[in-house]
PQR file of N, CA, C, O and H, with PARSE charges and radii, in Angstrom:
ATOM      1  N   UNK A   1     -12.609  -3.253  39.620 -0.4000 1.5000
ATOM      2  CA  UNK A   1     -12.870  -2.921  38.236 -0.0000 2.0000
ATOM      3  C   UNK A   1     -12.820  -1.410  38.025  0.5500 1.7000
ATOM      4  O   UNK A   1     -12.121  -0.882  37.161 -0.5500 1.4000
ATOM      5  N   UNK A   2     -13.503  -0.839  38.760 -0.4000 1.5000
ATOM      6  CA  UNK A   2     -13.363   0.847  38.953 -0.0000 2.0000
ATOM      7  C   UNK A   2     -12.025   0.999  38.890  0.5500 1.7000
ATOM      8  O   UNK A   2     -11.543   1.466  37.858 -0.5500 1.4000
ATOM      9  H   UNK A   2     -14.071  -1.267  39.462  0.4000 1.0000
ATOM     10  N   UNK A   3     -11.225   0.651  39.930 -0.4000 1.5000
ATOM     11  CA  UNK A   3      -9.646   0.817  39.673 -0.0000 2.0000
ATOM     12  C   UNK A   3      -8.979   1.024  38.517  0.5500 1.7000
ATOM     13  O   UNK A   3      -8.497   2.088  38.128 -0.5500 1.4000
ATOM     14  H   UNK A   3     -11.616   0.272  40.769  0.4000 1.0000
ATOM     15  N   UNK A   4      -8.968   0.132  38.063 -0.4000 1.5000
ATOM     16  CA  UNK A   4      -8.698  -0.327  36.719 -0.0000 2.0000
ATOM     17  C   UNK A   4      -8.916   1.073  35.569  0.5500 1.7000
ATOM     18  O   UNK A   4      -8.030   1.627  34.918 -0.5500 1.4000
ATOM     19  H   UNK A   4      -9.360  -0.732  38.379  0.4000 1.0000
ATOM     20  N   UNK A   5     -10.768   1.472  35.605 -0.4000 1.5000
ATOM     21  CA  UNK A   5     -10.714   1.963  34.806 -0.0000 2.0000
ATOM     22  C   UNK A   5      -9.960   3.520  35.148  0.5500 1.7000
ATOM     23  O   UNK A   5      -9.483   4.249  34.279 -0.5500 1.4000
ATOM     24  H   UNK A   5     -11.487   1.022  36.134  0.4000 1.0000
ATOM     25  N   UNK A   6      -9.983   3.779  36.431 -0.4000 1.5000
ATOM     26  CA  UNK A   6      -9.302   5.004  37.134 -0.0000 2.0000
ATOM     27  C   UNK A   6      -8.031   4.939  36.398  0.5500 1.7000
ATOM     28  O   UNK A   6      -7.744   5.602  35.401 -0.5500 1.4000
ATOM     29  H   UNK A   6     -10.371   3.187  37.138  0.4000 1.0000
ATOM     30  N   UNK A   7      -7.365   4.143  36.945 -0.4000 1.5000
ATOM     31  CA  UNK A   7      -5.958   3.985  35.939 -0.0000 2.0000
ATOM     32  C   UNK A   7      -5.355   3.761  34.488  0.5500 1.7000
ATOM     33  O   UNK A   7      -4.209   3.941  34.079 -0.5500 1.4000
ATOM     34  H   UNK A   7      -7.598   3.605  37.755  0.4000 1.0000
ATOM     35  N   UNK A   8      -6.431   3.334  33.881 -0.4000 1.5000
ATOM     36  CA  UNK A   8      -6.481   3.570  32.494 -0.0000 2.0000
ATOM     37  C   UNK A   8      -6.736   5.315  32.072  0.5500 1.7000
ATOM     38  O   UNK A   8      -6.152   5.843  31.126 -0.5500 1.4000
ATOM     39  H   UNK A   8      -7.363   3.188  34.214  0.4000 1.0000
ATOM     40  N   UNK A   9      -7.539   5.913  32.814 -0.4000 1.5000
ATOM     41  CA  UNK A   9      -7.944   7.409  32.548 -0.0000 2.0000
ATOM     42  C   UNK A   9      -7.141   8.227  32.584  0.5500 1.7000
ATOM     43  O   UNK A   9      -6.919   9.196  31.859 -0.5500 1.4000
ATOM     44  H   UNK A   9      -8.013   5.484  33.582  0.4000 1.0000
ATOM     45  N   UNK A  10      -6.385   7.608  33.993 -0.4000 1.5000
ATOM     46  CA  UNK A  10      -5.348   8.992  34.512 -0.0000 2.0000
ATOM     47  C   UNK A  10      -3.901   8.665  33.407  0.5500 1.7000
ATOM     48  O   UNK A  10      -2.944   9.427  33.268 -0.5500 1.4000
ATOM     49  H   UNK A  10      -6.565   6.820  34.582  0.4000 1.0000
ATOM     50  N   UNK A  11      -4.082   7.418  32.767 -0.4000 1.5000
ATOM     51  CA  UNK A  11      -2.526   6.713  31.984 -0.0000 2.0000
ATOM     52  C   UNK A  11      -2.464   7.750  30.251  0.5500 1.7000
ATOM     53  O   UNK A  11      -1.587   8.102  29.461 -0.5500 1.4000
ATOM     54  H   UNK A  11      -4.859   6.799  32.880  0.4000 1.0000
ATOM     55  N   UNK A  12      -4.312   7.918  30.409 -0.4000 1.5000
ATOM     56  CA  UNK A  12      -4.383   8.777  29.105 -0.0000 2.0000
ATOM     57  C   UNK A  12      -4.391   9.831  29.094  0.5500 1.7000
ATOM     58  O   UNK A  12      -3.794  10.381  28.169 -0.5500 1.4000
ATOM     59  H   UNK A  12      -5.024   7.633  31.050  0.4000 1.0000
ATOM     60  N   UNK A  13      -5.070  10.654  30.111 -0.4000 1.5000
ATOM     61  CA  UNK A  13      -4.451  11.917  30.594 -0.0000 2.0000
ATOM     62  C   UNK A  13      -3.177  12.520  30.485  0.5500 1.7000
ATOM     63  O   UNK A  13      -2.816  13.549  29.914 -0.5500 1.4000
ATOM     64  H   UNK A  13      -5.555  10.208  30.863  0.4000 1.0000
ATOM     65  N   UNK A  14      -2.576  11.678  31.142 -0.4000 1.5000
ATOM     66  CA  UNK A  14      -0.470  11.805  31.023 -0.0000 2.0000
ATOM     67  C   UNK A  14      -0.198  11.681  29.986  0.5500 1.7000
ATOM     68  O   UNK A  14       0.219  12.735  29.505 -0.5500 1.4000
ATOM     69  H   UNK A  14      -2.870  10.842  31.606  0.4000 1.0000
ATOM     70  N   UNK A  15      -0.219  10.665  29.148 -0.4000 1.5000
ATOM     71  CA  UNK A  15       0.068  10.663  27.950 -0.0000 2.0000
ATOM     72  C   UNK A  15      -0.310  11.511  26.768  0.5500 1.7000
ATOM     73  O   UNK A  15       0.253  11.639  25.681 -0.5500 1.4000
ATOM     74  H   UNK A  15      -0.558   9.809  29.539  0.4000 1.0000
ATOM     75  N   UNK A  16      -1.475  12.096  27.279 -0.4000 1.5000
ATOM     76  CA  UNK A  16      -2.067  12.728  26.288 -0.0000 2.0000
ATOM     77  C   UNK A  16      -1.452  14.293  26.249  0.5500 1.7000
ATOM     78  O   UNK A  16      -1.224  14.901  25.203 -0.5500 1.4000
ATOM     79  H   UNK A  16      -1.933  11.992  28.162  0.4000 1.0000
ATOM     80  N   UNK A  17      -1.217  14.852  27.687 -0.4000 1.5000
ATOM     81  CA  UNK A  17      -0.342  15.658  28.378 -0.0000 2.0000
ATOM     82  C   UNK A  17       1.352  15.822  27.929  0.5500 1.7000
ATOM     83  O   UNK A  17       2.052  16.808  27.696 -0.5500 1.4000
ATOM     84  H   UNK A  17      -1.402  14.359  28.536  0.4000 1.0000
ATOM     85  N   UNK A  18       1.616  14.331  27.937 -0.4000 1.5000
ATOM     86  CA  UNK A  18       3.214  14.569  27.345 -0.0000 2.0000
ATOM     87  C   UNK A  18       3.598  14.622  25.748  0.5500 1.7000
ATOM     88  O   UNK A  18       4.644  15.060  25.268 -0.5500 1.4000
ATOM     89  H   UNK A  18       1.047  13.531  28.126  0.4000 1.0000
ATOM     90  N   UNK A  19       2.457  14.050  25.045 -0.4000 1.5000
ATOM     91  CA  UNK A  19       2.428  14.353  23.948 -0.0000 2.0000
ATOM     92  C   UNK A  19       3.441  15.082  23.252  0.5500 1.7000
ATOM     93  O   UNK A  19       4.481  14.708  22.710 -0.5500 1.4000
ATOM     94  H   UNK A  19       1.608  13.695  25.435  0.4000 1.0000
ATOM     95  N   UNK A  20       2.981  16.055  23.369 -0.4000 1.5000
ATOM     96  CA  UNK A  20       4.157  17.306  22.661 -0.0000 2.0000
ATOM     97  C   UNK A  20       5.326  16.919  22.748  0.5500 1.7000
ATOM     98  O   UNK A  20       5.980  16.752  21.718 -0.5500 1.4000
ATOM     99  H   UNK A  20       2.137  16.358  23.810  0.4000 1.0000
ATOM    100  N   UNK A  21       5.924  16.662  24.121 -0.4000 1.5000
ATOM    101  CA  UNK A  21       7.242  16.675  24.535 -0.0000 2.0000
ATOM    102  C   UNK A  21       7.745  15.062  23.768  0.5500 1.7000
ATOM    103  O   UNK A  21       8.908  15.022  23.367 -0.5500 1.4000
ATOM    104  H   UNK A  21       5.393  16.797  24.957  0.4000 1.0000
ATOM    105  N   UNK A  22       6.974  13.941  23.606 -0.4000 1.5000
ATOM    106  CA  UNK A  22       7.185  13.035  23.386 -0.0000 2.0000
ATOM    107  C   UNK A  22       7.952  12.914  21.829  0.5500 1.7000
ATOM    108  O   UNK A  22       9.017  12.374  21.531 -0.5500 1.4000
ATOM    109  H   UNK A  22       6.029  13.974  23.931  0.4000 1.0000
ATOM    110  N   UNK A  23       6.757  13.788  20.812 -0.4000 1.5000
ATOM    111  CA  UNK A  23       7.030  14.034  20.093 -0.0000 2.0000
ATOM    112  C   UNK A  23       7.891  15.117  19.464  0.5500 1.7000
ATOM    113  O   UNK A  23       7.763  15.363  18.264 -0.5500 1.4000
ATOM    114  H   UNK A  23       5.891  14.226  21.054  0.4000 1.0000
ATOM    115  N   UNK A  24       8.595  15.650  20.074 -0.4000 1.5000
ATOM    116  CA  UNK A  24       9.909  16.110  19.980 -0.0000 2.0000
ATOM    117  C   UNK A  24      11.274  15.259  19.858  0.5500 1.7000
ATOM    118  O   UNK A  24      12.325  15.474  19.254 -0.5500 1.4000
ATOM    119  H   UNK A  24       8.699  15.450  21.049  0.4000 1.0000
ATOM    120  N   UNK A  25      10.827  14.206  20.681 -0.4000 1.5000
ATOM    121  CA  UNK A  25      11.863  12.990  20.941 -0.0000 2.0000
ATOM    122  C   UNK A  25      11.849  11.888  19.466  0.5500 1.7000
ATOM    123  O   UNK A  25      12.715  11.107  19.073 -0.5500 1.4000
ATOM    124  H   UNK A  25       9.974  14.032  21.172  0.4000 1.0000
ATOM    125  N   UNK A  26      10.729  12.162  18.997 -0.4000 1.5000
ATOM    126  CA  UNK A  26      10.512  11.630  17.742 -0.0000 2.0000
ATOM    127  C   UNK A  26       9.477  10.314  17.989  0.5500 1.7000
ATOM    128  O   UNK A  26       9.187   9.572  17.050 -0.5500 1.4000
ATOM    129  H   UNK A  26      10.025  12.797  19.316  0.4000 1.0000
ATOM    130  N   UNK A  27       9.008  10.128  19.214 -0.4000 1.5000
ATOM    131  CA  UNK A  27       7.872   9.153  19.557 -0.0000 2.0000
ATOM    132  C   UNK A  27       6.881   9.382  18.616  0.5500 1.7000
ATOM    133  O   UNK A  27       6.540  10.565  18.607 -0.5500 1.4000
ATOM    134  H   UNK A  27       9.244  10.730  19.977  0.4000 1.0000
ATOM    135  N   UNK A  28       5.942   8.256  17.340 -0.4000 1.5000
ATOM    136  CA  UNK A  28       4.965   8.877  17.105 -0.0000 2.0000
ATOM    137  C   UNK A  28       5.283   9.344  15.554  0.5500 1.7000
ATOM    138  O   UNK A  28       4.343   9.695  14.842 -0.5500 1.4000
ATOM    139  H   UNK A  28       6.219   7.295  17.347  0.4000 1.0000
ATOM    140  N   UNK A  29       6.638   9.337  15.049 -0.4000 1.5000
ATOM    141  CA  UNK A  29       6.871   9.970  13.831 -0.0000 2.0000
ATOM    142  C   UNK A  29       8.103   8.495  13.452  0.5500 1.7000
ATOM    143  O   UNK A  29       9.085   8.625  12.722 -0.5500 1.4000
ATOM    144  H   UNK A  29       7.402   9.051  15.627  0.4000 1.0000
ATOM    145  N   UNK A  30       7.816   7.559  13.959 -0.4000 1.5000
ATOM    146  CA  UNK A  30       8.880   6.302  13.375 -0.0000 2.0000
ATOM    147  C   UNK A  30       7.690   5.443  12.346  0.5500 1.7000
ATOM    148  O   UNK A  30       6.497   5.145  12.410 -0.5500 1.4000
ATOM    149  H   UNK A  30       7.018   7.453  14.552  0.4000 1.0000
ATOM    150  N   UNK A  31       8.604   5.305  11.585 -0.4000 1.5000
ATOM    151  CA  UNK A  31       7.866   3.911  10.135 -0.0000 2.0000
ATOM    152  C   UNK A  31       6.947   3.173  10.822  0.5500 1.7000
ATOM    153  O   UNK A  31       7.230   2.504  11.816 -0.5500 1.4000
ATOM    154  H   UNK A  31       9.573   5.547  11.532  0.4000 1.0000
ATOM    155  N   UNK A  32       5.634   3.282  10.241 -0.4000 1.5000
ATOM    156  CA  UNK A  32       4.751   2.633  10.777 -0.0000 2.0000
ATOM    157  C   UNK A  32       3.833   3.125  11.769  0.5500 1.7000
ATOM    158  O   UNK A  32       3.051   2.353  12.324 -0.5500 1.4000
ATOM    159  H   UNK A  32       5.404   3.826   9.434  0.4000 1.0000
ATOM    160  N   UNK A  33       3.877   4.568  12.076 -0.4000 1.5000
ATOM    161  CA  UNK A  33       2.989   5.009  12.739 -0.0000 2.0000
ATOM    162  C   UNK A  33       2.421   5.670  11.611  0.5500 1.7000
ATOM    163  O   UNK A  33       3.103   6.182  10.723 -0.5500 1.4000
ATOM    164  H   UNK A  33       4.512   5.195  11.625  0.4000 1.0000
ATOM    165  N   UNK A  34       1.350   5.663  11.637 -0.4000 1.5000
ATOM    166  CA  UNK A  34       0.098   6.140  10.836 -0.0000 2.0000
ATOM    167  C   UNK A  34      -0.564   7.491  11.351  0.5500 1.7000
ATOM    168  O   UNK A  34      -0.991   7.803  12.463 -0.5500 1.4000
ATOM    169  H   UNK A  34       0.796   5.247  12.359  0.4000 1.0000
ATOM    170  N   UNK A  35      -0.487   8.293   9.951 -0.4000 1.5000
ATOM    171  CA  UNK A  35      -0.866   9.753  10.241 -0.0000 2.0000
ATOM    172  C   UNK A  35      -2.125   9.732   9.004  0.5500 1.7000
ATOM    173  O   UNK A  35      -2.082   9.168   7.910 -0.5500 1.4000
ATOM    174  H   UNK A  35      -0.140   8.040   9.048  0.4000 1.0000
ATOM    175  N   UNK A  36      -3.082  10.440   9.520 -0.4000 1.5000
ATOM    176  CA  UNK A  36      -4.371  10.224   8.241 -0.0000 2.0000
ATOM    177  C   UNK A  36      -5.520  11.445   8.512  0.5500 1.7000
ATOM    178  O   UNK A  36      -6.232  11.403   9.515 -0.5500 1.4000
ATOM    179  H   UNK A  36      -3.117  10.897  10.408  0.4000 1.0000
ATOM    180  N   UNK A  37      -5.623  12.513   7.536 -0.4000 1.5000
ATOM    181  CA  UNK A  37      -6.751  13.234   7.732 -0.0000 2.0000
ATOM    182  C   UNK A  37      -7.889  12.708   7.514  0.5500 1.7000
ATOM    183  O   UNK A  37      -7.987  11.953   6.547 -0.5500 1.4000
ATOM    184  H   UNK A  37      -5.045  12.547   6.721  0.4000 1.0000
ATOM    185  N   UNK A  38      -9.332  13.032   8.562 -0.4000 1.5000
ATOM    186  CA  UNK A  38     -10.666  12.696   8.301 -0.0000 2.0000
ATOM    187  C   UNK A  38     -11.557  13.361   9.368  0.5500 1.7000
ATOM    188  O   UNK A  38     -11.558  13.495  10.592 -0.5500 1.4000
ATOM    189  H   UNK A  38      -9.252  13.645   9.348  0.4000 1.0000
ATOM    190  N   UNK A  39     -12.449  13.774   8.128 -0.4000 1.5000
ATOM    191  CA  UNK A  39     -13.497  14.827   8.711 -0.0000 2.0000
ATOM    192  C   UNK A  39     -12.764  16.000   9.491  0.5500 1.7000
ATOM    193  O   UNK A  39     -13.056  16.442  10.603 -0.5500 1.4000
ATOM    194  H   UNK A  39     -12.449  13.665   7.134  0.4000 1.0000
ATOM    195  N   UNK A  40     -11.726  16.402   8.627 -0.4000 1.5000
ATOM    196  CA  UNK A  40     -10.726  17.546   9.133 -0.0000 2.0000
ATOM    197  C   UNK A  40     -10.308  18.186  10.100  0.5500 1.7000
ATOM    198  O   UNK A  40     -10.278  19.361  10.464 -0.5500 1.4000
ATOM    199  H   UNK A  40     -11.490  16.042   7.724  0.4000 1.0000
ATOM    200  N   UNK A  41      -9.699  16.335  10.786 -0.4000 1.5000
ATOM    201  CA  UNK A  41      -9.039  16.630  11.612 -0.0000 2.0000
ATOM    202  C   UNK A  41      -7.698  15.645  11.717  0.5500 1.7000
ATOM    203  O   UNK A  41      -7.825  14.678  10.965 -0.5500 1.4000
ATOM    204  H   UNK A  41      -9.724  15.380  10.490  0.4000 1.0000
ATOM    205  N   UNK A  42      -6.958  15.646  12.155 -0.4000 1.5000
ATOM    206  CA  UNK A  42      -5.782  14.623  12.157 -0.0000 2.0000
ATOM    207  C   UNK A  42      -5.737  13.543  13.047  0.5500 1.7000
ATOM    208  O   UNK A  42      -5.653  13.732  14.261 -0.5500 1.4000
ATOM    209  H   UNK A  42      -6.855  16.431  12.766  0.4000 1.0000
ATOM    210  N   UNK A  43      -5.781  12.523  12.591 -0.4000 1.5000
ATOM    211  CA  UNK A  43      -5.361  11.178  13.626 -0.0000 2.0000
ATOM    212  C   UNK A  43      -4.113  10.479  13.136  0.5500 1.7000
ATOM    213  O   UNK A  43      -3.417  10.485  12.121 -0.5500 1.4000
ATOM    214  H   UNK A  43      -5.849  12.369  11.606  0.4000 1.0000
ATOM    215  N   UNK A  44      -4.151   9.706  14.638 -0.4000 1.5000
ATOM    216  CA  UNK A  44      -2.933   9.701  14.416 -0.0000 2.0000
ATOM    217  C   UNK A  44      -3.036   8.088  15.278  0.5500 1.7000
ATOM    218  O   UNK A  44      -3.895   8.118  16.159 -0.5500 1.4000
ATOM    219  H   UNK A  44      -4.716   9.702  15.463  0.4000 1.0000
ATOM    220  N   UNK A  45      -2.416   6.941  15.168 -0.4000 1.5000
ATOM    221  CA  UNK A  45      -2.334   5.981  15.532 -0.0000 2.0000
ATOM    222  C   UNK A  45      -0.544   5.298  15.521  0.5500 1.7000
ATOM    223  O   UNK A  45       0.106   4.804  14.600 -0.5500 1.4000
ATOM    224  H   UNK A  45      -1.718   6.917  14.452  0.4000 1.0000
ATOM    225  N   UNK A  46      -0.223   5.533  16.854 -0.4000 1.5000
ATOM    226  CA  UNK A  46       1.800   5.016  16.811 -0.0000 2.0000
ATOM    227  C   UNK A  46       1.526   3.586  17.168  0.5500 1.7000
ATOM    228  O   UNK A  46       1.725   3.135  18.296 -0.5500 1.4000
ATOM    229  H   UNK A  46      -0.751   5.935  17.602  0.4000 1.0000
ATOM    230  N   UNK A  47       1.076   2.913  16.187 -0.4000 1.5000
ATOM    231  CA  UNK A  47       1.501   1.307  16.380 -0.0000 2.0000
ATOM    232  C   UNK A  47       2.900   1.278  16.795  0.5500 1.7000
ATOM    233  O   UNK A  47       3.245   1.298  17.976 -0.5500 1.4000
ATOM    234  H   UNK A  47       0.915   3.280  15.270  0.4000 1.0000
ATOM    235  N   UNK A  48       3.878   1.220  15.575 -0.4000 1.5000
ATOM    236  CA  UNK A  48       5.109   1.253  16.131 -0.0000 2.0000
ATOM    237  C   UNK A  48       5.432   1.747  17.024  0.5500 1.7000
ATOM    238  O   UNK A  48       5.880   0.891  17.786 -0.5500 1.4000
ATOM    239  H   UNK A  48       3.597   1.204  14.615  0.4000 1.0000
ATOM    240  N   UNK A  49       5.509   3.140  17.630 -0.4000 1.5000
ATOM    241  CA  UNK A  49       5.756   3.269  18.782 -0.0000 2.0000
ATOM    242  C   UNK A  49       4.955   2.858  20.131  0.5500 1.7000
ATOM    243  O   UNK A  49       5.446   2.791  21.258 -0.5500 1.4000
ATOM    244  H   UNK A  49       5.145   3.835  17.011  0.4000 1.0000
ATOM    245  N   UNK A  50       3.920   2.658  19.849 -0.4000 1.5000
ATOM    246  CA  UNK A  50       3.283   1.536  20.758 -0.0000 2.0000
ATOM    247  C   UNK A  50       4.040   0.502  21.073  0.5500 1.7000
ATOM    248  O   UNK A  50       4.226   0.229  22.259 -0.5500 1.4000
ATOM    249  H   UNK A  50       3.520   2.712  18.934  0.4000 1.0000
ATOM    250  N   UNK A  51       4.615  -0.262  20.036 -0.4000 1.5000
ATOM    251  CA  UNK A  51       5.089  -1.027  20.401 -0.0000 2.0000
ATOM    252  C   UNK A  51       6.809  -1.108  21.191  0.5500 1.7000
ATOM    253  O   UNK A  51       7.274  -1.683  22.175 -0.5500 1.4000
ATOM    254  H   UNK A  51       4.464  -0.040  19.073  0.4000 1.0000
ATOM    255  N   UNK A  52       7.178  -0.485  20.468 -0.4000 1.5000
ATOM    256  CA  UNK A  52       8.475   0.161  21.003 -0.0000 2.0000
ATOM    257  C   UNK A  52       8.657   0.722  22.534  0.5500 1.7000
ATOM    258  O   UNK A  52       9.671   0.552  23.210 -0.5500 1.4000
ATOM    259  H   UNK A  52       6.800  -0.017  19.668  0.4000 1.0000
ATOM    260  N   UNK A  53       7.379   1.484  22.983 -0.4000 1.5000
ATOM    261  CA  UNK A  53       7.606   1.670  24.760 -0.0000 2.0000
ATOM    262  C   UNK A  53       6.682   0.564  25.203  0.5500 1.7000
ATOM    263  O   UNK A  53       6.311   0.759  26.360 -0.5500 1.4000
ATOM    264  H   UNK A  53       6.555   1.622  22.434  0.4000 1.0000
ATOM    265  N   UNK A  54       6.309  -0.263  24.799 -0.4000 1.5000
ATOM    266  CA  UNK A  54       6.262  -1.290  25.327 -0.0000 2.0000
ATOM    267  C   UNK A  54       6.998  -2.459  25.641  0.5500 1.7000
ATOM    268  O   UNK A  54       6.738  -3.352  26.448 -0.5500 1.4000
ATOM    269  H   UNK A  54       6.610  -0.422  23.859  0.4000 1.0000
ATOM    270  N   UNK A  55       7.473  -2.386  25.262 -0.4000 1.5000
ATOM    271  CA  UNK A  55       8.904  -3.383  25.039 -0.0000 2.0000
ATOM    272  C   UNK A  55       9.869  -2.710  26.301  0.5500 1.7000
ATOM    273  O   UNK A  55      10.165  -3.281  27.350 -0.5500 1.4000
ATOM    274  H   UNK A  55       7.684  -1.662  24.607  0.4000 1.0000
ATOM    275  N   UNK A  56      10.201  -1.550  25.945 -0.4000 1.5000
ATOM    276  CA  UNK A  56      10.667  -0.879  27.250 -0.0000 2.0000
ATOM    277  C   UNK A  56      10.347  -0.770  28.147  0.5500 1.7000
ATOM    278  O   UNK A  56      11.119  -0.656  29.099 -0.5500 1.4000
ATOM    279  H   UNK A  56       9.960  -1.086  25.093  0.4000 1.0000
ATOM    280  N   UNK A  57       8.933  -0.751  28.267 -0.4000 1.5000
ATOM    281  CA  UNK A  57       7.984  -0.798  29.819 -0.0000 2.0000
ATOM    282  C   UNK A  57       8.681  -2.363  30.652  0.5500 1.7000
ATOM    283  O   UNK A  57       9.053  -2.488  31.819 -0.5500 1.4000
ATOM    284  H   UNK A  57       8.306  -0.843  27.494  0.4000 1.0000
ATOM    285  N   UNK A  58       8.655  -3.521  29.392 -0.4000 1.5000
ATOM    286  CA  UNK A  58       8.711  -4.757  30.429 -0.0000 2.0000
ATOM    287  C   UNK A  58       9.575  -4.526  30.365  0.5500 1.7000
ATOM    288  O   UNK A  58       9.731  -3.889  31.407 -0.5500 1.4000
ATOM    289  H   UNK A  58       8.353  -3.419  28.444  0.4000 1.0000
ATOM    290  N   UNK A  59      11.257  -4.523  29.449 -0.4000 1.5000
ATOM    291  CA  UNK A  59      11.923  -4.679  30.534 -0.0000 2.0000
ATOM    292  C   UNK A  59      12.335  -3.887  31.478  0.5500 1.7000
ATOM    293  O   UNK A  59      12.980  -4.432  32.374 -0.5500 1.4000
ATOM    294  H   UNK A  59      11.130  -5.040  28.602  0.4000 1.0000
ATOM    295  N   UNK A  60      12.130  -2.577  31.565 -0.4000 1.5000
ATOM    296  CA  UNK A  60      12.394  -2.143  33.099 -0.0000 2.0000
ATOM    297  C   UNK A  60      11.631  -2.904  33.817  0.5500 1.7000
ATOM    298  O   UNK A  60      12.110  -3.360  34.855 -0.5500 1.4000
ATOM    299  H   UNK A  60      11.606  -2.134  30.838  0.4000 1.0000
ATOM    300  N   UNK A  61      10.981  -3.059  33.642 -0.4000 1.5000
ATOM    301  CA  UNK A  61       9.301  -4.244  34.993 -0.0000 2.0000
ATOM    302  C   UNK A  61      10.105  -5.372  34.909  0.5500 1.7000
ATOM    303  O   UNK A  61       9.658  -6.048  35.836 -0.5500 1.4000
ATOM    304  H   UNK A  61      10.592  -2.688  32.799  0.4000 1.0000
ATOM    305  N   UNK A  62      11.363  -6.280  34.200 -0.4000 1.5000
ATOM    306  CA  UNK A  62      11.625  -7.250  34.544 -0.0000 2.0000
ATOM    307  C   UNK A  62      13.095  -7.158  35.416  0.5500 1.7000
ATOM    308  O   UNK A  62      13.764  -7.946  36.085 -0.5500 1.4000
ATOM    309  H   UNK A  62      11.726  -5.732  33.446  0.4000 1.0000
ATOM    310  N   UNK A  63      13.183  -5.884  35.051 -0.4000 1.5000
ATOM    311  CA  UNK A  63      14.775  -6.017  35.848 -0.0000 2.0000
ATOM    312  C   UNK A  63      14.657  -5.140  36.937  0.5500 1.7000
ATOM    313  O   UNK A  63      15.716  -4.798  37.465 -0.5500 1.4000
ATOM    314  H   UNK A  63      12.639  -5.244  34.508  0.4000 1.0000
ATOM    315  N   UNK A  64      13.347  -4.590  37.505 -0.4000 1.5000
ATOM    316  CA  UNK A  64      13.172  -4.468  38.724 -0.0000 2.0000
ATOM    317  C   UNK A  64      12.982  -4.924  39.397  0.5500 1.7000
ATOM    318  O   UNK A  64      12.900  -4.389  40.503 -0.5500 1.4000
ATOM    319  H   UNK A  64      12.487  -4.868  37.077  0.4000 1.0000
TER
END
């Protein structure tokens, strides 16, 4: 279970890390990701692109 959460931490770390670069690529700025000020600061939630490298995650994981 520790594992688990180890690898969830270090998955947000990286991600949180590539950020910038991601969003250069345009990750994060496609229809349907949600951008919203509150308590003045910016959030930001990429459903769509959530979903989108996910989709890509399996299939590389299936055709490996």
């Amino acid at each position: 279970m520790i594992r688990w959460i180890l690898v969830v931490l270090l998955v947000l770390i990286l991600i949180d890390g590539l950020s910038p670069w991601l969003r250069r690529l345009g990750v994060g700025k496609l229809p349907g990701d949600l951008e919203f000020f509150f308590l003045g600061r910016v959030w930001r939630l990429p459903l769509t692109s959530t979903l989108l490298l996910s989709v890509v995650c399996a299939l590389i994981a299936k055709f490996l």
